[in-house]
VMD Tcl script that builds the backbone (N, CA, C; Angstrom):
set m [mol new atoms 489]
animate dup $m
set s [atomselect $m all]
$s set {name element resname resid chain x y z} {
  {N N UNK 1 A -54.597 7.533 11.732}
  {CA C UNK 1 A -54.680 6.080 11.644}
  {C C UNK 1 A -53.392 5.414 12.100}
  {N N UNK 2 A -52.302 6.105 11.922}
  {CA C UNK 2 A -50.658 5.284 12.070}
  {C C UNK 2 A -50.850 5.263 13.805}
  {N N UNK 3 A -51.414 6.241 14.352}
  {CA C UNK 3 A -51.380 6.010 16.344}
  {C C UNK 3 A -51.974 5.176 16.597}
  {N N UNK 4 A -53.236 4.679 15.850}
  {CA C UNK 4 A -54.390 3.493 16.403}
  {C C UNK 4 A -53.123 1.918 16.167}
  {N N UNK 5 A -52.822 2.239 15.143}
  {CA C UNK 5 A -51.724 0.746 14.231}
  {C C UNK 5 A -51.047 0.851 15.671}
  {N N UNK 6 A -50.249 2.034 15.939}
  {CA C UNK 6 A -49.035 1.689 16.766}
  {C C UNK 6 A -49.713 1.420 18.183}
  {N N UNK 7 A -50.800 2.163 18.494}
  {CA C UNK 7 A -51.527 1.349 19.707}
  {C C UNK 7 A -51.570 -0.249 19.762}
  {N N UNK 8 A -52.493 -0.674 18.605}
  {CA C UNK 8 A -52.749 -2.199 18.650}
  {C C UNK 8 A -51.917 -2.817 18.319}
  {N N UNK 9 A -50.307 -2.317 17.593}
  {CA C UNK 9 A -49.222 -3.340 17.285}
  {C C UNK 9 A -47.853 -3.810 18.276}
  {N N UNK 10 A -48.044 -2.421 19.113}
  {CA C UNK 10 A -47.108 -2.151 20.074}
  {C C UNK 10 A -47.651 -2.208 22.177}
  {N N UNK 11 A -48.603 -1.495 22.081}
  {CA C UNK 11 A -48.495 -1.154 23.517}
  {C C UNK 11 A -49.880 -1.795 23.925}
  {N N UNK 12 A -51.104 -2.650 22.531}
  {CA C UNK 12 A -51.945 -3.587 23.637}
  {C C UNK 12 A -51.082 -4.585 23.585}
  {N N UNK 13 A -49.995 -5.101 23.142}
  {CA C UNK 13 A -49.425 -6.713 23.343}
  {C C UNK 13 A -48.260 -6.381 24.450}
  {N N UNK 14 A -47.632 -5.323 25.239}
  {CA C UNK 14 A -47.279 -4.617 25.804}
  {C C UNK 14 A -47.859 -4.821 26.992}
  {N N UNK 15 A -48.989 -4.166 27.236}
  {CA C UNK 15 A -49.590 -4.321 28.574}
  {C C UNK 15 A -49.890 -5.740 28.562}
  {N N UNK 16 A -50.864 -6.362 27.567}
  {CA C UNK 16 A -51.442 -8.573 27.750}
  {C C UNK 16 A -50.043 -8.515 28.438}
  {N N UNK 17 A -48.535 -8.804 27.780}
  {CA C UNK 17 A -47.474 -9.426 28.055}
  {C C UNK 17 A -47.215 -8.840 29.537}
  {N N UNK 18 A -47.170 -7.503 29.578}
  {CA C UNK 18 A -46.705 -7.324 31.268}
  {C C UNK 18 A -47.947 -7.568 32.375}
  {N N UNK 19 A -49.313 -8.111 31.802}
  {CA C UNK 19 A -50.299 -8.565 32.772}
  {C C UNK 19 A -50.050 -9.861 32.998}
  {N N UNK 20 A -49.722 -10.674 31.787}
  {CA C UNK 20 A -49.672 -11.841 32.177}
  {C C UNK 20 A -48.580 -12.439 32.475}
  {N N UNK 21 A -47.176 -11.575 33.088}
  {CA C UNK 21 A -46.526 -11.955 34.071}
  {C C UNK 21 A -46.810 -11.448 35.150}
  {N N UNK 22 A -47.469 -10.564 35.389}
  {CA C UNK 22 A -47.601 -10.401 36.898}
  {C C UNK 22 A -48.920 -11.754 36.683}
  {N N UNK 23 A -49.643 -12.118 36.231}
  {CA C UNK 23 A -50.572 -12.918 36.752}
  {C C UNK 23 A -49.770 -14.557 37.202}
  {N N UNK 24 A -48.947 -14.689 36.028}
  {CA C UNK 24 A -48.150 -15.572 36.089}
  {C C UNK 24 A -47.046 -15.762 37.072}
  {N N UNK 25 A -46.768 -14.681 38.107}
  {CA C UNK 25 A -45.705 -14.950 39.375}
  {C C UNK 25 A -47.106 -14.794 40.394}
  {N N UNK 26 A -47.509 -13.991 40.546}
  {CA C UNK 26 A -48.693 -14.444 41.353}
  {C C UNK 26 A -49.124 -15.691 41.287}
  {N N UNK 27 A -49.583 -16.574 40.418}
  {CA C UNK 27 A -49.987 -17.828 40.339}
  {C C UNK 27 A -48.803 -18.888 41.064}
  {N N UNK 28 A -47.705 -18.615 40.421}
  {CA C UNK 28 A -46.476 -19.416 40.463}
  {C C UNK 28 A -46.279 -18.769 42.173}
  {N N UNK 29 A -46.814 -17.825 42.828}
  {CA C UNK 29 A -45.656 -17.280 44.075}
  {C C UNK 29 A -46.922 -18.376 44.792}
  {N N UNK 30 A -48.127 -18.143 44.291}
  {CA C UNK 30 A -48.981 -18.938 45.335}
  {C C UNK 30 A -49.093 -19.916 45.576}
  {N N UNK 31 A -48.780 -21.337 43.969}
  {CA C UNK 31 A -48.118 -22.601 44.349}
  {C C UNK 31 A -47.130 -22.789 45.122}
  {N N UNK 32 A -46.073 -22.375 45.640}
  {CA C UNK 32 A -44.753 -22.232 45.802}
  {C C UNK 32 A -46.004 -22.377 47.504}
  {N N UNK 33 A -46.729 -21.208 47.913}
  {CA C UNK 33 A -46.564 -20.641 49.015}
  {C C UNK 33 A -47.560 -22.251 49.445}
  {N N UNK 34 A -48.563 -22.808 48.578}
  {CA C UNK 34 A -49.495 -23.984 49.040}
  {C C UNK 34 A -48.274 -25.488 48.836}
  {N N UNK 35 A -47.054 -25.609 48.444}
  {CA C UNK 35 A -46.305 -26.730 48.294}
  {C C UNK 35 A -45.272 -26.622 49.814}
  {N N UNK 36 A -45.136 -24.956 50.137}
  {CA C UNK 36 A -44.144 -25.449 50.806}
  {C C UNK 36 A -45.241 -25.816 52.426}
  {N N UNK 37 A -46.387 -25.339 52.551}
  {CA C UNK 37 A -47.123 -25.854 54.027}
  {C C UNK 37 A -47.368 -27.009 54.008}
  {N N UNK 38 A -47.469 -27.991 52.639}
  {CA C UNK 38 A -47.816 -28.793 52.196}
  {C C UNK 38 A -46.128 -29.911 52.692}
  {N N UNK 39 A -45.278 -29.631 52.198}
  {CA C UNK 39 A -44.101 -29.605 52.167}
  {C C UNK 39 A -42.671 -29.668 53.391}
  {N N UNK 40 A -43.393 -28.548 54.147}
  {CA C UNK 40 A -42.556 -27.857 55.108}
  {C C UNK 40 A -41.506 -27.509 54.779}
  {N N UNK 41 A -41.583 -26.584 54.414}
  {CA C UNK 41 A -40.130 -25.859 53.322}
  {C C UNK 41 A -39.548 -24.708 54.716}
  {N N UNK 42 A -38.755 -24.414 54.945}
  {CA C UNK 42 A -38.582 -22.954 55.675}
  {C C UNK 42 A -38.354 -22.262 54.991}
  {N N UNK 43 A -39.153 -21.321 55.815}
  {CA C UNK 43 A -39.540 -19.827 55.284}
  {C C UNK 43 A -38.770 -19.199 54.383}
  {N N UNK 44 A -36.848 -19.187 54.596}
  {CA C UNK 44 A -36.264 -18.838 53.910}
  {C C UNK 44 A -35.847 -19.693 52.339}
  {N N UNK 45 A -36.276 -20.502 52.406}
  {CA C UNK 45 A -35.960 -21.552 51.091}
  {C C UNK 45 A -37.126 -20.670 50.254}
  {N N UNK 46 A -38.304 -20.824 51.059}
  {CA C UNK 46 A -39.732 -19.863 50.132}
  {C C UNK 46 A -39.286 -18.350 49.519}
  {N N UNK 47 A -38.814 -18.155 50.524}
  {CA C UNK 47 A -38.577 -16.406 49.984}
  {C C UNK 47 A -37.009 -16.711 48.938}
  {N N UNK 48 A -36.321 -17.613 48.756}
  {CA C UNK 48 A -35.162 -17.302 47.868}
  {C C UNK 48 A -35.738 -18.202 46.039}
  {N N UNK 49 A -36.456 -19.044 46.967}
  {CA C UNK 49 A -37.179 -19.487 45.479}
  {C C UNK 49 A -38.282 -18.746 44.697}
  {N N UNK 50 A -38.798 -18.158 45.719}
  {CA C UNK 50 A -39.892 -17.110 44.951}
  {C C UNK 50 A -39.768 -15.441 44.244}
  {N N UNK 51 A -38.013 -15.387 45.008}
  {CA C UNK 51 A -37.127 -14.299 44.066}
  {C C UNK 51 A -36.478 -14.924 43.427}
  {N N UNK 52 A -36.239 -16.332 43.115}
  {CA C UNK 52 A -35.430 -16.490 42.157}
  {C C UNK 52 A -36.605 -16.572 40.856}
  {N N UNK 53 A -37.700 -17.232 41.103}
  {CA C UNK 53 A -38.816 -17.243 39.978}
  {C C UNK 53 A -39.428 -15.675 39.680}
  {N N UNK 54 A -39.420 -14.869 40.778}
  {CA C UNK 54 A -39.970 -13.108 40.158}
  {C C UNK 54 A -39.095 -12.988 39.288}
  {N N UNK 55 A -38.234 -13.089 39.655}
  {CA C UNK 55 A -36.454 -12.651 38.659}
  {C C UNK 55 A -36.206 -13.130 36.897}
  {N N UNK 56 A -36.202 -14.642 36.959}
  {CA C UNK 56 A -37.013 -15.163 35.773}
  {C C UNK 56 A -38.156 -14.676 35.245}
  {N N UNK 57 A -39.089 -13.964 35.493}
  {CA C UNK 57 A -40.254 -13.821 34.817}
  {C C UNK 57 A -40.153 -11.830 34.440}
  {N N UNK 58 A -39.382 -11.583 35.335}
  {CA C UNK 58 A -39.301 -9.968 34.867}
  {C C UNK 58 A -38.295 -9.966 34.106}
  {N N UNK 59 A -37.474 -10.956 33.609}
  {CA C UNK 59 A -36.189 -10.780 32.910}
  {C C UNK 59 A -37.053 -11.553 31.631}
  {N N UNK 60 A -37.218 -12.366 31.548}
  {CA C UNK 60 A -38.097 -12.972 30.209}
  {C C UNK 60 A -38.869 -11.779 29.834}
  {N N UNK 61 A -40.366 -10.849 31.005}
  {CA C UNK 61 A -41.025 -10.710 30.223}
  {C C UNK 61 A -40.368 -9.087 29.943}
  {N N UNK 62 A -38.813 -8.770 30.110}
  {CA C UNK 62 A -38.233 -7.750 29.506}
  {C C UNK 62 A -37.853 -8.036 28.428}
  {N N UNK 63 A -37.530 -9.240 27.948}
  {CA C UNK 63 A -36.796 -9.636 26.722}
  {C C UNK 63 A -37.958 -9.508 25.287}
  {N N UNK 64 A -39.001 -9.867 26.130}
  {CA C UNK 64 A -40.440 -9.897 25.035}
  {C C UNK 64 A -41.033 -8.730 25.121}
  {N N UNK 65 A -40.839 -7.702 25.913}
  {CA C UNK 65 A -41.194 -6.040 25.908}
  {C C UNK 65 A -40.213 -5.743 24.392}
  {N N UNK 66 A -38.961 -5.902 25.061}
  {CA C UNK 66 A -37.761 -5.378 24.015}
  {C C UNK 66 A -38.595 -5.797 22.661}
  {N N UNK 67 A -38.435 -6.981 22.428}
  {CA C UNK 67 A -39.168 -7.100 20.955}
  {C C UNK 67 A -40.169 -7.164 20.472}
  {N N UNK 68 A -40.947 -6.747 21.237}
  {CA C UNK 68 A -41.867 -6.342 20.949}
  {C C UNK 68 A -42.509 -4.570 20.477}
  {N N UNK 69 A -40.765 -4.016 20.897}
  {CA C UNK 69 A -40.639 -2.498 21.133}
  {C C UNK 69 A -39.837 -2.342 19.776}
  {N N UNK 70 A -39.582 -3.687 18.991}
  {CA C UNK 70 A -38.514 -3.764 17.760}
  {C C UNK 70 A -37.210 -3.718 18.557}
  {N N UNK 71 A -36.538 -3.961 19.398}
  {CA C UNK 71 A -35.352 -3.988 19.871}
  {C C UNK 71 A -34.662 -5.346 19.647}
  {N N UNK 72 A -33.566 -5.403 18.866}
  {CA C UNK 72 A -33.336 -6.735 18.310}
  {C C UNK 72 A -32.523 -7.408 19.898}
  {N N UNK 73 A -33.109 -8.734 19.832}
  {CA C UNK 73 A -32.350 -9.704 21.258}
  {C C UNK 73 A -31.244 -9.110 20.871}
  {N N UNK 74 A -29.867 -9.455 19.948}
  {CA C UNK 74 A -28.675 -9.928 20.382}
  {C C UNK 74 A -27.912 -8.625 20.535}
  {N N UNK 75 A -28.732 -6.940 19.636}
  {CA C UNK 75 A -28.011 -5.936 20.293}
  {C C UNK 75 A -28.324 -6.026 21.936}
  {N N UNK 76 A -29.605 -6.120 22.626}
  {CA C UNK 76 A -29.910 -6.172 23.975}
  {C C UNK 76 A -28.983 -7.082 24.152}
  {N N UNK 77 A -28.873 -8.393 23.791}
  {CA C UNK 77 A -27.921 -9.244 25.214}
  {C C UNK 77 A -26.412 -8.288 24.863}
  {N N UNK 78 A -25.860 -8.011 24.017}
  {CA C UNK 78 A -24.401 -7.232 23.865}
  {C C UNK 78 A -24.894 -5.964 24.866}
  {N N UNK 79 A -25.538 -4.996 24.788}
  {CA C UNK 79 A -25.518 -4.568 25.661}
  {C C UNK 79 A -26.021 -4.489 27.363}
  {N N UNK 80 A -26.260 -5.537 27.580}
  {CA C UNK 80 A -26.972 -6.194 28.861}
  {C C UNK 80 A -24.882 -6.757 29.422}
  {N N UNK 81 A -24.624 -7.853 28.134}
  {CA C UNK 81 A -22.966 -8.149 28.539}
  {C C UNK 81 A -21.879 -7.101 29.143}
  {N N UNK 82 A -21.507 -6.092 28.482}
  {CA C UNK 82 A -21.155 -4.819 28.513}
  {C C UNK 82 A -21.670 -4.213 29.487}
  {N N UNK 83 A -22.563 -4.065 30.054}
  {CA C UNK 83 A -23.026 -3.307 31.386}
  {C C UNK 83 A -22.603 -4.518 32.541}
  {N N UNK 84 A -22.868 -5.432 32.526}
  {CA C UNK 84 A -22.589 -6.415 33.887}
  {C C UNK 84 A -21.303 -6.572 33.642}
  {N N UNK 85 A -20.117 -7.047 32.267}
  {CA C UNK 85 A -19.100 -6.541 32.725}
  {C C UNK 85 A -18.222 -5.551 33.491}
  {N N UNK 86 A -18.991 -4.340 32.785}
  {CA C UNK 86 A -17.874 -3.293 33.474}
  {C C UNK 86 A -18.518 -3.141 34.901}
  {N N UNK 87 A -19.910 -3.221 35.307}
  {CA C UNK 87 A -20.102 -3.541 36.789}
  {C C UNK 87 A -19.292 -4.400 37.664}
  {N N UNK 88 A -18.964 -5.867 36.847}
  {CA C UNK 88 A -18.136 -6.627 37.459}
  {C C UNK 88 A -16.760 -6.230 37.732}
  {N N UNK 89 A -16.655 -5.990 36.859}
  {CA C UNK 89 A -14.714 -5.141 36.575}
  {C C UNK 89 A -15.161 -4.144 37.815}
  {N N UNK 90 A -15.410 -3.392 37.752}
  {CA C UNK 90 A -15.500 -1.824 39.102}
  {C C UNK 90 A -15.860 -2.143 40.293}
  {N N UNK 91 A -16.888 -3.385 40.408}
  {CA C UNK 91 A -16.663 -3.852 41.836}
  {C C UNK 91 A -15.425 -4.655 41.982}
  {N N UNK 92 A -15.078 -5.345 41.112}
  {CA C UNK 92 A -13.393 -5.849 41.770}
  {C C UNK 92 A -12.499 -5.291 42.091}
  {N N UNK 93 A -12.215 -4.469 41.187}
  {CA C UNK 93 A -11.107 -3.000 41.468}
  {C C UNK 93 A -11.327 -2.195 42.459}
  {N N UNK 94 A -12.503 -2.339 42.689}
  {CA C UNK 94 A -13.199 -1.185 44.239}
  {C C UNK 94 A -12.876 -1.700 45.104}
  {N N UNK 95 A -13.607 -3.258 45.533}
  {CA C UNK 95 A -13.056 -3.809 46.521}
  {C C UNK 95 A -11.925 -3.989 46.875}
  {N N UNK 96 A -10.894 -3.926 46.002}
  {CA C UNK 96 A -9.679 -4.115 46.916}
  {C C UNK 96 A -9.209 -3.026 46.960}
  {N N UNK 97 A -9.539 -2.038 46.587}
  {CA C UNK 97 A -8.916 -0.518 47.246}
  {C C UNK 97 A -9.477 -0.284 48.345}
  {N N UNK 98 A -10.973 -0.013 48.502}
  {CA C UNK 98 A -11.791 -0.636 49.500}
  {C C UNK 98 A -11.214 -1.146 50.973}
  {N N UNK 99 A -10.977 -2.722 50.853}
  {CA C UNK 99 A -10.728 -3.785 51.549}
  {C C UNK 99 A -9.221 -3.070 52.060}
  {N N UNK 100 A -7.885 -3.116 51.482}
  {CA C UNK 100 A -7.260 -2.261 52.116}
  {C C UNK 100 A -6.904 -0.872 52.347}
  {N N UNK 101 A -8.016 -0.252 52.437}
  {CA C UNK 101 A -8.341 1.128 53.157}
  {C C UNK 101 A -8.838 0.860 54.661}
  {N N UNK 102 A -9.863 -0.101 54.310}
  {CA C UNK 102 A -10.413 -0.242 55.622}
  {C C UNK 102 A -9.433 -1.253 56.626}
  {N N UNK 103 A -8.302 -1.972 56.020}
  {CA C UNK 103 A -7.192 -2.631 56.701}
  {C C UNK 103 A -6.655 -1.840 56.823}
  {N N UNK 104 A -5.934 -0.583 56.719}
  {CA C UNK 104 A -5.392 0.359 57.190}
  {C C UNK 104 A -6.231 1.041 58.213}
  {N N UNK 105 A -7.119 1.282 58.073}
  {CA C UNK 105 A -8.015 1.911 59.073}
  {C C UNK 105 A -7.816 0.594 60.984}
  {N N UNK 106 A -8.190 -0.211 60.264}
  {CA C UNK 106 A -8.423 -1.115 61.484}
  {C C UNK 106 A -7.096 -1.315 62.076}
  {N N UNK 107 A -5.816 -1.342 61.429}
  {CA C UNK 107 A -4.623 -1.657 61.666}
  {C C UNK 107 A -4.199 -0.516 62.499}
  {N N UNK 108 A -4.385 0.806 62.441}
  {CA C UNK 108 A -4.441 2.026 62.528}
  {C C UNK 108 A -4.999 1.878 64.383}
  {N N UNK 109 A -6.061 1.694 64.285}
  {CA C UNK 109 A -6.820 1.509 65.561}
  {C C UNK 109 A -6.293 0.450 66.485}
  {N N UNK 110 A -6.039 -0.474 65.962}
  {CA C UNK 110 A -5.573 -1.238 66.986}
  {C C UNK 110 A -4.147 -2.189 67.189}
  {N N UNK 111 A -3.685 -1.488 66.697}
  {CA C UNK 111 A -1.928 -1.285 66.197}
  {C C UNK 111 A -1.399 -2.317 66.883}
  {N N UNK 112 A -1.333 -3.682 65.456}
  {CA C UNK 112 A -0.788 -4.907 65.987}
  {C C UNK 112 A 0.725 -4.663 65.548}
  {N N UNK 113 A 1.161 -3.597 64.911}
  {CA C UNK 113 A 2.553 -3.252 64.732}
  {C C UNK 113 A 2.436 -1.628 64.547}
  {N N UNK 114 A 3.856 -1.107 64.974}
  {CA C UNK 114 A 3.747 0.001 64.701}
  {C C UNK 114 A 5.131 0.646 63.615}
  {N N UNK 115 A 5.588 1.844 63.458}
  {CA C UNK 115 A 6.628 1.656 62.411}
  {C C UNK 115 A 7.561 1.874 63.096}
  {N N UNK 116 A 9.072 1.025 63.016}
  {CA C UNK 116 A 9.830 0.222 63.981}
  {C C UNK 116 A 9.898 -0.508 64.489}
  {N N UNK 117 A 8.920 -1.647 64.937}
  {CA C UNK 117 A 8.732 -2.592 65.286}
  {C C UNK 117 A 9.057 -3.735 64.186}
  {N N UNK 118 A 10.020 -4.729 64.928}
  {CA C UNK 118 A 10.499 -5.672 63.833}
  {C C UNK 118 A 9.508 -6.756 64.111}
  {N N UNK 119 A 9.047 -7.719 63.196}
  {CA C UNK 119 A 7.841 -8.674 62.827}
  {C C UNK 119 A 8.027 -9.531 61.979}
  {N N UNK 120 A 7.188 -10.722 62.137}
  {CA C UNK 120 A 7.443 -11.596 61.243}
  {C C UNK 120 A 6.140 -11.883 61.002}
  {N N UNK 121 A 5.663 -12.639 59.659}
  {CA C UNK 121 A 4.527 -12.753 59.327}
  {C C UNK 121 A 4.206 -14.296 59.502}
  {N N UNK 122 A 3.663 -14.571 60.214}
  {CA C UNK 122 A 3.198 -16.207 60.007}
  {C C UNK 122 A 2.107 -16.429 59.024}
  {N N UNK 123 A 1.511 -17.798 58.508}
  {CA C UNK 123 A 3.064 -18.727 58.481}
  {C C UNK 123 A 3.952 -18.595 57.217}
  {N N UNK 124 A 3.991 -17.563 56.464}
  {CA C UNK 124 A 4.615 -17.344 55.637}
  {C C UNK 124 A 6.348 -17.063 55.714}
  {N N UNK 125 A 6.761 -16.842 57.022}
  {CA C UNK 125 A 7.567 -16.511 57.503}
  {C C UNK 125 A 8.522 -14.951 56.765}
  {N N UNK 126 A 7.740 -13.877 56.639}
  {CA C UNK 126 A 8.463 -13.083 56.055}
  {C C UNK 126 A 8.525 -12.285 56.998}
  {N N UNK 127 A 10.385 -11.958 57.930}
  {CA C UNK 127 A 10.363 -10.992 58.382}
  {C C UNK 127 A 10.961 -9.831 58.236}
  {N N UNK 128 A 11.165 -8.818 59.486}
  {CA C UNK 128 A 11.555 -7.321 58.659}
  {C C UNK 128 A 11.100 -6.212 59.660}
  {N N UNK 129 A 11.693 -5.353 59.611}
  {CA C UNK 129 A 11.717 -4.285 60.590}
  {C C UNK 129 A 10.409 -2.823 59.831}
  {N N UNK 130 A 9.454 -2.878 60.307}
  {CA C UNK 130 A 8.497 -1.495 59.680}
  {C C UNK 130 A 9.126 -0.368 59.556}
  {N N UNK 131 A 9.310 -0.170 58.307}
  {CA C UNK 131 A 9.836 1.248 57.789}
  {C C UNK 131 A 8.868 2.344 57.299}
  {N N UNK 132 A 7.609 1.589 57.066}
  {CA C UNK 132 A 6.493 2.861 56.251}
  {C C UNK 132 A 5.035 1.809 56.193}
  {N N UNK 133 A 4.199 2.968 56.755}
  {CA C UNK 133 A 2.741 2.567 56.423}
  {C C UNK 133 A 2.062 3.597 55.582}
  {N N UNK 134 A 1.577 3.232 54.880}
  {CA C UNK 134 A 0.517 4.177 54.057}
  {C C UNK 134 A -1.076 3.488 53.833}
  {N N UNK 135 A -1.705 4.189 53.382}
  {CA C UNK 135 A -3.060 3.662 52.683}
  {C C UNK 135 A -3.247 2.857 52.576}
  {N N UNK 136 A -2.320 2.428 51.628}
  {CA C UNK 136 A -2.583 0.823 50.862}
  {C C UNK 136 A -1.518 -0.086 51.389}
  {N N UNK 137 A -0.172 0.216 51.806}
  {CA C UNK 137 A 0.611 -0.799 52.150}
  {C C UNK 137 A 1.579 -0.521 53.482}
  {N N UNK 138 A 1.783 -1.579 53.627}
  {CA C UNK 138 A 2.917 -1.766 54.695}
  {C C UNK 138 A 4.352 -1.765 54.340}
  {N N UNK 139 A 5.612 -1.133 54.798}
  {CA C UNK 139 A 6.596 -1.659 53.682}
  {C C UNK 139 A 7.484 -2.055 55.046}
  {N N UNK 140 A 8.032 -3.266 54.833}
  {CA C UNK 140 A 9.404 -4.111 55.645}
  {C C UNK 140 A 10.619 -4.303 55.065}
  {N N UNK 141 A 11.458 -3.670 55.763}
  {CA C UNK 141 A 13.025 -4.230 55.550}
  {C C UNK 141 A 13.274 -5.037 56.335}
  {N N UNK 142 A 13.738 -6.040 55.175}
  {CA C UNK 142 A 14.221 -7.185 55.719}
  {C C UNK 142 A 16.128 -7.206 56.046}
  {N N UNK 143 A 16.537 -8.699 56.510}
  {CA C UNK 143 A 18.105 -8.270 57.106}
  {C C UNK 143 A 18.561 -8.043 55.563}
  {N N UNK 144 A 18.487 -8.219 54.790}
  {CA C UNK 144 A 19.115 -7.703 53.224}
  {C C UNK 144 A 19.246 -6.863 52.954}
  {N N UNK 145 A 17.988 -5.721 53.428}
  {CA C UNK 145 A 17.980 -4.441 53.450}
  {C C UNK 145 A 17.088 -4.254 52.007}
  {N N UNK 146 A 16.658 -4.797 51.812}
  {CA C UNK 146 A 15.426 -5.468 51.072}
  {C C UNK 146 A 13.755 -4.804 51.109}
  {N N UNK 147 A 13.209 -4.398 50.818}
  {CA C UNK 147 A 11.955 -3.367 50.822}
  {C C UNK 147 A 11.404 -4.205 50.565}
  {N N UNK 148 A 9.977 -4.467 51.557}
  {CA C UNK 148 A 9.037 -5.801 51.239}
  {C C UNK 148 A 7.786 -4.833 51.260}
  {N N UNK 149 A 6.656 -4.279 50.350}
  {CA C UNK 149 A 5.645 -4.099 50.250}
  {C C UNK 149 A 4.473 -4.889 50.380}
  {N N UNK 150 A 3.645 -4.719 51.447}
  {CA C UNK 150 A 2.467 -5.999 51.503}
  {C C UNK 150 A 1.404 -5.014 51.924}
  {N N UNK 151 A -0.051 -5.170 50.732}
  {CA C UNK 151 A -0.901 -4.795 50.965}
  {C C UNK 151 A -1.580 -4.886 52.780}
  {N N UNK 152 A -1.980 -3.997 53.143}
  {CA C UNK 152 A -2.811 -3.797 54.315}
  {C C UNK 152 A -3.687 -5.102 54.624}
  {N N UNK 153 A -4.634 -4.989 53.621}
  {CA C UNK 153 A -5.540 -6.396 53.559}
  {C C UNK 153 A -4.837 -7.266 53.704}
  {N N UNK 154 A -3.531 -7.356 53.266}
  {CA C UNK 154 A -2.808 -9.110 53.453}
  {C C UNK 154 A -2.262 -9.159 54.900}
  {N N UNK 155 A -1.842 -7.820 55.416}
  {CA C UNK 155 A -1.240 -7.941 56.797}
  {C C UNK 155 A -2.384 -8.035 58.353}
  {N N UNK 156 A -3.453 -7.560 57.409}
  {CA C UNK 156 A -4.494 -8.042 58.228}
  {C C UNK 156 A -5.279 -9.544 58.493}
  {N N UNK 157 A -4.967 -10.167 57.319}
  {CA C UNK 157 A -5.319 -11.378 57.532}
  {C C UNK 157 A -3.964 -12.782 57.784}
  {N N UNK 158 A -2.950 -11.792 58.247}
  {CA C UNK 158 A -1.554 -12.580 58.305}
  {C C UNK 158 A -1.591 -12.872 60.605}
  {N N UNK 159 A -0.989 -13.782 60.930}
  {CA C UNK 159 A -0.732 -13.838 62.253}
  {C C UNK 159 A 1.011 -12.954 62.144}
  {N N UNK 160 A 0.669 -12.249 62.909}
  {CA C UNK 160 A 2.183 -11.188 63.174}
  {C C UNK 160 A 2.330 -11.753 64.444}
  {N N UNK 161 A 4.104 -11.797 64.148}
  {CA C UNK 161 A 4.646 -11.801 65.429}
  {C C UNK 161 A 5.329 -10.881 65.586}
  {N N UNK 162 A 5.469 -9.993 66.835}
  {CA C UNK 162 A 6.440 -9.254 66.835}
  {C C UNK 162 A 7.930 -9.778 67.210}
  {N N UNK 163 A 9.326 -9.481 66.793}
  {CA C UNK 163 A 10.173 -10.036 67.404}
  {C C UNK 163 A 11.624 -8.727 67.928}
}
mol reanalyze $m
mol bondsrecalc $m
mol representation Tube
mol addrep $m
């Protein structure tokens, strides 16, 4: 008897709820698709509004799966927070290891300085004779005798002059 309970308490309101969002973006994708001929929407406005409404309706009707599965909202949103943080955090930190790897790479190839070559950076005006390239940075002595470290990525998006 407890499998029939957990059938009819859990997984028929389970499937109603995940039928009647798919019926419900279907309905909603097909207004969308009769407003915009109606309308003249371009094509791409249709397709970013009709993923932005799938998106809404699979994220709602996850929130009403969850509790409906007994999963309390506010442990789910803490752990929903916690996952898109540290996603966010690891793509930032990636990208710029990333970003100047591949400025070393490109710098590499088409060698707007090489090491010895004295340069100045416009318009920042920082100049300095190339003493060391690596991975991640460029390093310049300046007339001080001064060690100037500048990420790859920054010397790639700098106008160099050579002088």
């Amino acid at each position: 008897m407890e499998i029939a309970a957990y059938i009819f308490k859990v997984v028929v309101p389970v499937i109603i709820t995940i039928g009647l969002a798919f019926f419900l973006m279907r309905f909603i994708e097909g207004k969308i698709r009769g407003l915009s001929k109606k309308k003249d929407f371009s094509e791409a406005n249709v397709t970013i509004l009709k993923l932005i409404i799938r998106w809404i309706i699979i994220i709602v009707t996850t929130l009403v799966v969850a509790t409906i599965f007994g999963i309390e909202l506010t442990v789910l949103w803490t752990t929903i927070s916690v996952l898109l943080g540290m996603i966010v955090f690891g793509l930032f930190a990636g990208w710029s290891i990333i970003s100047s790897f591949l400025a070393t790479i490109i710098i590499m190839v088409w060698r707007p300085y090489k090491v010895g070559d004295n340069i100045e950076l416009l318009p920042d005006g920082i100049k300095g004779k190339v003493v060391e390239m690596s991975m991640m940075f460029s390093e310049l002595k300046d007339e001080n005798e001064h060690i100037i470290r500048i990420p790859n990525s920054m010397m790639l998006q700098k106008i160099i002059k050579k002088i």
